[in-house]
C-alpha positions in Angstrom: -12.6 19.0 -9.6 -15.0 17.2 -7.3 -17.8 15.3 -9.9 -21.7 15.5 -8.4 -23.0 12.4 -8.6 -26.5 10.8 -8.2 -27.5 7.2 -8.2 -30.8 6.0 -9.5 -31.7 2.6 -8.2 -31.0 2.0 -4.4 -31.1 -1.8 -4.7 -27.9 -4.0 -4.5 -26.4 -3.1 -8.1 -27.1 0.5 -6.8 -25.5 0.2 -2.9 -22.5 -1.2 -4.3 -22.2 2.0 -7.1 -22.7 4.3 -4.2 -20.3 2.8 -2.4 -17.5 3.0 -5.1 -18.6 7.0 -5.5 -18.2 7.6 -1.7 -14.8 6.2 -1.4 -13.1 8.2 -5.0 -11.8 11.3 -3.3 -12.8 12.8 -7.0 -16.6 12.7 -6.6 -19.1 13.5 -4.3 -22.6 11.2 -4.1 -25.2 14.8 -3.4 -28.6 12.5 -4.1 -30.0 8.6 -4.1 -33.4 8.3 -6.1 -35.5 5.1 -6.1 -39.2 4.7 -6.6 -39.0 2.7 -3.2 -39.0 5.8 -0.9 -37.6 3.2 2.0 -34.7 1.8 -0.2 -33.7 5.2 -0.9 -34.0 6.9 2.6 -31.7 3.7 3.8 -29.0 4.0 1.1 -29.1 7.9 1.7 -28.9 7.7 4.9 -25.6 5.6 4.9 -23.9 8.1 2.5 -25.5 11.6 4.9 -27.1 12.4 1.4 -30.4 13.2 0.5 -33.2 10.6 -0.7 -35.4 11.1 -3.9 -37.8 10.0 -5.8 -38.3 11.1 -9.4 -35.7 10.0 -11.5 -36.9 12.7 -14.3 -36.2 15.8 -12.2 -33.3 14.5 -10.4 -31.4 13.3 -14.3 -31.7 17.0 -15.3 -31.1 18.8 -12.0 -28.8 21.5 -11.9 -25.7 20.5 -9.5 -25.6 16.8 -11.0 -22.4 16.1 -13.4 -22.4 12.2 -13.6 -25.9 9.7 -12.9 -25.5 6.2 -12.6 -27.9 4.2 -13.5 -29.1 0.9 -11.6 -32.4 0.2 -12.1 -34.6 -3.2 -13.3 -33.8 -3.7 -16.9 -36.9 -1.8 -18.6 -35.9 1.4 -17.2 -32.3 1.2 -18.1 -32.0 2.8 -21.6 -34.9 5.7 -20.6 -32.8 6.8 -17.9 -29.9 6.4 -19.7 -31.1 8.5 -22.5 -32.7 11.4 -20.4 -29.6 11.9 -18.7 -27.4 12.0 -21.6 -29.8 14.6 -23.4 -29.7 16.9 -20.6 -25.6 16.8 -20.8 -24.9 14.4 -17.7 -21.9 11.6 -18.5 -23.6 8.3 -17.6 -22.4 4.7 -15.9 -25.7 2.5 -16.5 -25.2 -1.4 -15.3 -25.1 -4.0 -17.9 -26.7 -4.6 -20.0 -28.0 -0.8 -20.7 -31.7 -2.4 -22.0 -33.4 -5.5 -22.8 -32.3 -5.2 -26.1 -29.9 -4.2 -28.9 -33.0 -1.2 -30.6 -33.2 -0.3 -26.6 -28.7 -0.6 -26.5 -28.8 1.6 -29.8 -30.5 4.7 -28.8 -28.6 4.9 -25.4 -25.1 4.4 -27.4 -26.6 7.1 -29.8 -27.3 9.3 -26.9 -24.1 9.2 -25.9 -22.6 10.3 -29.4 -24.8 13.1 -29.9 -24.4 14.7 -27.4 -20.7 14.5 -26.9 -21.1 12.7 -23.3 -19.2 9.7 -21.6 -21.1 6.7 -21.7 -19.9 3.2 -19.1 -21.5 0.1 -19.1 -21.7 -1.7 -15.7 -19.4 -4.7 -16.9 -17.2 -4.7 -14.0 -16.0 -8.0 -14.0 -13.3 -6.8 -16.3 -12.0 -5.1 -13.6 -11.0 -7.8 -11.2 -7.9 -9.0 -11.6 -7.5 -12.6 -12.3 -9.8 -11.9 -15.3 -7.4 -9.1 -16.7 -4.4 -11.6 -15.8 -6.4 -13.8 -17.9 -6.9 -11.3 -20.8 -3.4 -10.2 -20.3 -1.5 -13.5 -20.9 -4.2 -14.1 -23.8 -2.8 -11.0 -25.1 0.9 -10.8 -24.6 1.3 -14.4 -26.9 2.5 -16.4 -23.7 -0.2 -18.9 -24.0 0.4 -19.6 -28.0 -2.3 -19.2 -30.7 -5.7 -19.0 -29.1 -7.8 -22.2 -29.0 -10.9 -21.9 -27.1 -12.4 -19.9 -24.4 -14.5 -21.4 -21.4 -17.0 -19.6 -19.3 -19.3 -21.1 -16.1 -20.9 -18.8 -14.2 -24.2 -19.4 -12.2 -26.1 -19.2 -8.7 -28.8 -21.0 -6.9 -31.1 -17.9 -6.7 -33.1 -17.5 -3.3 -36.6 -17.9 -1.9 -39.0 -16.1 -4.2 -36.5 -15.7 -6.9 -39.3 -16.7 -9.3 -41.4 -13.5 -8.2 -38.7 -10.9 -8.4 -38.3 -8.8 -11.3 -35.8 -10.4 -13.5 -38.4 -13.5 -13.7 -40.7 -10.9 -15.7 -40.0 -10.6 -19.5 -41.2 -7.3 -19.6 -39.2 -5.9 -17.3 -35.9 -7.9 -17.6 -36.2 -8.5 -21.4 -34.9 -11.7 -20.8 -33.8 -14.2 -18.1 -29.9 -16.0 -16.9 -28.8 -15.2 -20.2 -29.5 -11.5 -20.5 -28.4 -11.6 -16.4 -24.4 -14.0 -16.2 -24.0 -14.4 -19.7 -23.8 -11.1 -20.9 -20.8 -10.7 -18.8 -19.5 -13.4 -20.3 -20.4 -12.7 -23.7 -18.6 -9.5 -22.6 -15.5 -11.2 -21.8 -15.4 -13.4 -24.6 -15.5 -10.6 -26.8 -13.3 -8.4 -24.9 -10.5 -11.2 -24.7 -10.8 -12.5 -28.0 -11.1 -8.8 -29.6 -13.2 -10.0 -32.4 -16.8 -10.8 -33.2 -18.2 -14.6 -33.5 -19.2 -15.7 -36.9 -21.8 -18.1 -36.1 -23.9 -19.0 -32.8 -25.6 -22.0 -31.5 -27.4 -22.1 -28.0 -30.4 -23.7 -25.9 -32.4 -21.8 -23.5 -34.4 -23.6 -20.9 -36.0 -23.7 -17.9 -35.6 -26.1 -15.4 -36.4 -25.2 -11.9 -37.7 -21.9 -11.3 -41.5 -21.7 -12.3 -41.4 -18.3 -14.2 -41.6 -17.5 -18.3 -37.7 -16.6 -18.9 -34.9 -19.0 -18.9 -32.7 -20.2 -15.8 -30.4 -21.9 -17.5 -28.7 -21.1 -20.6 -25.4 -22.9 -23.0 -23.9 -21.6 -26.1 -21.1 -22.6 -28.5 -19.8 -19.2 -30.2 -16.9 -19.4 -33.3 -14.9 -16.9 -35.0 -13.8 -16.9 -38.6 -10.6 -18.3 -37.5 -12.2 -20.9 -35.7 -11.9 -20.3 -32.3 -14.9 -21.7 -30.3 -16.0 -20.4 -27.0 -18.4 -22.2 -24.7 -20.9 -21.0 -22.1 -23.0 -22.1 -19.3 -25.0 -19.9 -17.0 -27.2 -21.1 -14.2 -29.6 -20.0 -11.8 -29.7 -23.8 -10.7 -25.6 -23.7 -9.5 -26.5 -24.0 -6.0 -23.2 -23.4 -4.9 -22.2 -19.7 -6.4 -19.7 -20.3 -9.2 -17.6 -18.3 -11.8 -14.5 -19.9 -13.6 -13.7 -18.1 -17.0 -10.7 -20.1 -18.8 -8.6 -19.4 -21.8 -6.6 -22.2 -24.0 -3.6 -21.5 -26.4 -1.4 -24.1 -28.0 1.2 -23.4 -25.5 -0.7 -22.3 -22.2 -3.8 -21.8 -20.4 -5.4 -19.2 -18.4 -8.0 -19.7 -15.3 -9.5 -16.6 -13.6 -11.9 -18.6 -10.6 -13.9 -17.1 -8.2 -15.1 -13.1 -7.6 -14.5 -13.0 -3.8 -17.5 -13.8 -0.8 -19.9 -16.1 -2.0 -18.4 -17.3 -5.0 -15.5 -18.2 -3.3 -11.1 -16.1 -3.0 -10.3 -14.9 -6.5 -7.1 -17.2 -8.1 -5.7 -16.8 -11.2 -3.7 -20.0 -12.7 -1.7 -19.6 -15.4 -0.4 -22.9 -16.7 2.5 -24.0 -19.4 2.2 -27.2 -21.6 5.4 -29.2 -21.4 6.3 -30.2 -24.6 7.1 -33.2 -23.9 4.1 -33.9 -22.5 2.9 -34.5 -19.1 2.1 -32.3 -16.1 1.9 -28.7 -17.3 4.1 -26.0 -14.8 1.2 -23.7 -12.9 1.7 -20.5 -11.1 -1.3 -19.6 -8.6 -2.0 -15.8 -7.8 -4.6 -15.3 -5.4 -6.5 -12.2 -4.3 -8.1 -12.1 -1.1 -10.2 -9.7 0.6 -12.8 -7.6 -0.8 -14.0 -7.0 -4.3 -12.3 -4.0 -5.3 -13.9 -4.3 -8.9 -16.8 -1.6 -8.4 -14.4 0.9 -7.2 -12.1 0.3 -10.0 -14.6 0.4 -12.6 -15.7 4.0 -11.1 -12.0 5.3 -11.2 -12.0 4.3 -14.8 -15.7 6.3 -15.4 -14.6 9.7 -13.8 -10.9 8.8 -15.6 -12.6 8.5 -19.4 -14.9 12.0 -17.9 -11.6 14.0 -17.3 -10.6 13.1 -20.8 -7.9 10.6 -19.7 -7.2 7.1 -21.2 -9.4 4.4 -19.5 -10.2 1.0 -19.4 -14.1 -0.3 -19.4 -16.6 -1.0 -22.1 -18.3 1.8 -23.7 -21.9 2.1 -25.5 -20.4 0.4 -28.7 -19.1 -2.6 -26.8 -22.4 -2.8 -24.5 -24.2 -2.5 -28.1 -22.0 -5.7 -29.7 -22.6 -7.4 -26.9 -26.1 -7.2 -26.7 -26.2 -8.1 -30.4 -24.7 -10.9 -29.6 -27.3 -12.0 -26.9 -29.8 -11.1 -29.7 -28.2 -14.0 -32.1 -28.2 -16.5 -29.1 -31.7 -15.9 -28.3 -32.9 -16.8 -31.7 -30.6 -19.5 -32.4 -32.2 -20.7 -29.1 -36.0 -20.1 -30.3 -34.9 -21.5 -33.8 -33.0 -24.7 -32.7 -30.6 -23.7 -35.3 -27.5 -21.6 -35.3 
């Protein structure tokens, strides 16, 4: 079976989704639709598919099976939601609204009407981070300690005039952006929810209303704590994500291209102490996690097992976010 696909949101998020559809021999990408007429036309036109511009028609149009959804953060869940009604399965980017009430009604969606629901949160999908989750989850690295998660870039010329430095539209600034992903991944790794929160929110560069930079301590029942700094002030791109155990530690670094060749270090504590014994993986070339994530959507759409998170984890996550944010606004956790 060969899925019809559209994408709604020609911009970078959406080039990189068509992409991933054009290369999976099991789908076929039939329309682009972006309220930028010129985005879309040029996205289109590197696929030899046809450009459009009304998402509402195109969501519900007959000869569609699955929409992805890659627009500015306000439009997210009413796409989302419109495309589930009318019976399409749906891969929205993280982090499906600008809120857990906005989160809520697209998971909803997706249960009532019996449809396959992805959220965008493809950095599980590269593979130093599921080394990382793996040797968190196969014992090697003892009890679990802590987790560790830096992630940031310097933005660009204008940055502060672009959509994701409106609250309205974005719902929220670096947080909502990097640390969902991480927030994500802490979750994901961990496989449990954080009892209590504690952050700060502030902006220090950019001159716009949402924040650029954000850090958080998160802790589970059991104790575990897990740190987090995002950045839109890391002028040189950066992503490290690290996991401690009493007997081990694992280090996914780098996503490829600007953020430098994806390594995975996994590391053994010497019990008598001194230098621990490492083992480097690296994996060059390009990021491959898009196309994997896809292969996982159309795998959970045919009714096989699949990896990625769905509208439940999306919804925990962003519940999570929720808690940071006002233990931000509070000063208290």
């Amino acid at each position: 079976m060969i899925h019809r696909v559209v994408v709604i949101g020609a911009g970078r998020a959406g080039s990189q989704r068509a992409a991933a559809v054009a290369a999976d021999g099991a789908s076929r990408l039939v329309a682009v639709c972006d309220v930028d007429e010129k985005a879309a036309r040029r996205l289109a036109g590197e696929h030899g598919t046809r450009a459009h511009g009304d998402w509402r028609t195109l969501a519900a149009a007959d000869g569609v099976d699955l929409v992805v959804v890659s627009t500015p953060h306000h439009l997210l869940a009413e796409i989302s939601v419109a495309a589930l009604e009318a019976g399409r399965h749906v891969l929205c980017e993280k982090p499906l609204g600008r809120n857990a009430a906005e989160v809520e009604e697209v998971a909803a969606a997706a249960r009532e009407n019996g449809r396959v629901l992805r959220a965008g949160y493809n950095h599980r999908f590269h593979p130093a981070v599921e080394g990382v989750r793996r040797a968190a989850g196969e014992g090697s690295l003892g009890p679990l300690m802590f987790v560790r998660g830096r992630y940031g870039h310097g933005g660009r010329p204008g940055y502060d005039r672009e959509w994701r430095s409106d609250a309205a539209a974005s719902g929220g600034g670096e947080l909502l952006d990097q640390g969902a992903h991480l927030v994500d991944l802490f979750l994901w790794i961990l496989g449990c929810d954080f009892e209590a929160v504690s952050a700060e929110a502030v902006t220090a560069f950019w001159d716009m209303p949402v924040e650029d930079n954000a850090f958080a301590l998160l802790r589970t029942t059991a104790g575990q704590i897990a740190s987090m700094h995002v950045s839109w002030t890391q002028w040189k791109n950066l992503f490290s994500l690290e996991v401690f155990g009493r007997d081990g530690y694992a280090v996914a670094e780098g996503l490829g291209g600007s953020y430098g060749e994806e390594r995975l270090v996994l590391g053994r504590r010497a019990p008598e102490g001194g230098a621990p014994q490492e083992r480097l993986r690296r994996f060059p070339g390009p990021d491959r996690s898009w196309a994997r994530e896809w292969k996982a959507f159309v795998d959970a759409v045919e009714g096989r097992p699949a990896a990625g998170a769905d509208g439940e984890a999306a919804l925990r996550t962003m519940r999570h976010l929720g808690r940071l944010y006002a233990a931000a606004r509070e000063q208290a956790p």
